[in-house]
N, C-alpha and C positions, 0 to 999 in steps of 0.2 A: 427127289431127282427122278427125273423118269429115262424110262431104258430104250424109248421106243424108235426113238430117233437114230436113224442111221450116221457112221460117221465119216468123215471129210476125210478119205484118202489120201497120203502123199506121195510123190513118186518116191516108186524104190520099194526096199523091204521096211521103211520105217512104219512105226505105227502107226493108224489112224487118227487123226488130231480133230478136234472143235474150234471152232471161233469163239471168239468172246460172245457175239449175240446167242450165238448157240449154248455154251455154256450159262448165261446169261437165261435163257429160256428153261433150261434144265433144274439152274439151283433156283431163281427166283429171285438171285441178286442182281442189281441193278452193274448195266457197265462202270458206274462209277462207285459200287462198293468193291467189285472186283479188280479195279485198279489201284483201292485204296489199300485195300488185302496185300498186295504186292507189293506198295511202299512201307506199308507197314511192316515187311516180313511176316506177314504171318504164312503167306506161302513165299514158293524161291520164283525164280525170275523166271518167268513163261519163257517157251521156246518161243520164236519168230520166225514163219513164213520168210521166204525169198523178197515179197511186197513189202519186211519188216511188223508183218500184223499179228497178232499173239494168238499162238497155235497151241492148246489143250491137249493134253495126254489124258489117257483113263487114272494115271497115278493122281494127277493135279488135279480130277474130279473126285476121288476118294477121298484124296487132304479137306479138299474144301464140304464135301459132306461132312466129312469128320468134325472140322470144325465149327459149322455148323451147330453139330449137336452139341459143342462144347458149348457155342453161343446161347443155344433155346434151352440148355440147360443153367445157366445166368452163370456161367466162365467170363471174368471181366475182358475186355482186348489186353489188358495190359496182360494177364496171365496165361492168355490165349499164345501170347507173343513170346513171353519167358518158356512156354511148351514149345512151340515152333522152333525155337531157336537149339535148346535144348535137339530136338527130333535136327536139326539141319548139322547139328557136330557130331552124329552119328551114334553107335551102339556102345559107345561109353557112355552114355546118359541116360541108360535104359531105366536103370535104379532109381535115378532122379525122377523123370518123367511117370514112373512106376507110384513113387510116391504123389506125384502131382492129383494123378487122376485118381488116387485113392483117398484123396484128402478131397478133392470135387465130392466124388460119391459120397462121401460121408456127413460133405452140408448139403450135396443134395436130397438126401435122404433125410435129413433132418427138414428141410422145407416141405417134402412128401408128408411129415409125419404132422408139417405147422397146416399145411393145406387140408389135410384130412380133418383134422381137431374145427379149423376154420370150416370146414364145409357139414360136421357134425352139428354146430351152433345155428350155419344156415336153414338146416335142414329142419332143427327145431322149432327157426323161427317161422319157417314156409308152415310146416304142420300148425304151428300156432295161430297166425294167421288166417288157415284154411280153415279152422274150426273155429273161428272167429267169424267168419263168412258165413259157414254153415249152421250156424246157432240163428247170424242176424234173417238170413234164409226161413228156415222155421220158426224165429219167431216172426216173420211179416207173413208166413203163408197162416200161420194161427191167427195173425190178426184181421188177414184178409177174410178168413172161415168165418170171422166170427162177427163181422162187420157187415158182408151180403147176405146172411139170413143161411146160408149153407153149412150143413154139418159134416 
């Protein structure tokens, strides 16, 4: 999400809010993941402009990063949505939600450890390869020496 973009004033002392395209431009999801997000609960019901058009807070750009990284971090929607709900009945489910994301970190960390092992075997196989190459390399440049009369 980037920061650099100014935000859409409303009259009054309330916050500054985003549009959808805006919000949309910032997180990288499409208008229609971000409406889907909101049927879904996994966020609460966008405020609404006077024109009825869904007006963005700084809180509702936070959630959605947040969730975010719960998504790139392979958090299903369905569990994504049990967190949300949890997080929307407030600070009696802090424990719950406490466990939630320490039970994520902990298969996530377990894929860190399957991704590493996988990219150790890769890394084998690229070296093995490479010296496969560089052997077929010297021997065609030995053969070439020895084939036009050059020593």
């Amino acid at each position: 999400m980037s920061s650099g973009q100014p935000l859409n004033p409303l009259p009054g002392d309330r916050e500054p809010t985003l549009t959808i395209a805006q919000v949309a431009e910032r997180t990288g999801l499409s208008h229609d993941t971000l409406r889907y997000y909101e049927k879904a609960d996994l966020i609460e019901r966008v405020g609404r402009s006077t024109g009825n058009q869904r007006r963005y807070q700084a809180a509702d750009l936070a959630w959605l990063e947040f969730l975010l990284r719960l998504r790139e971090t392979g958090m299903s929607i369905a569990d994504m949505q049990r967190f949300a709900a949890l997080r929307a009945a407030g600070n009696v489910t802090v424990a719950d939600r406490l466990a939630m994301l320490r039970e994520h970190r902990a298969e996530l960390a377990d894929r860190i450890r399957a991704l590493r092992r996988n990219a150790t075997v890769l890394d084998h196989k690229i070296d093995h390869y490479e010296q496969l190459l560089l052997e077929e390399l010297e021997e065609s440049e030995h053969e070439r020496q020895g084939t036009d009369g050059t020593t």
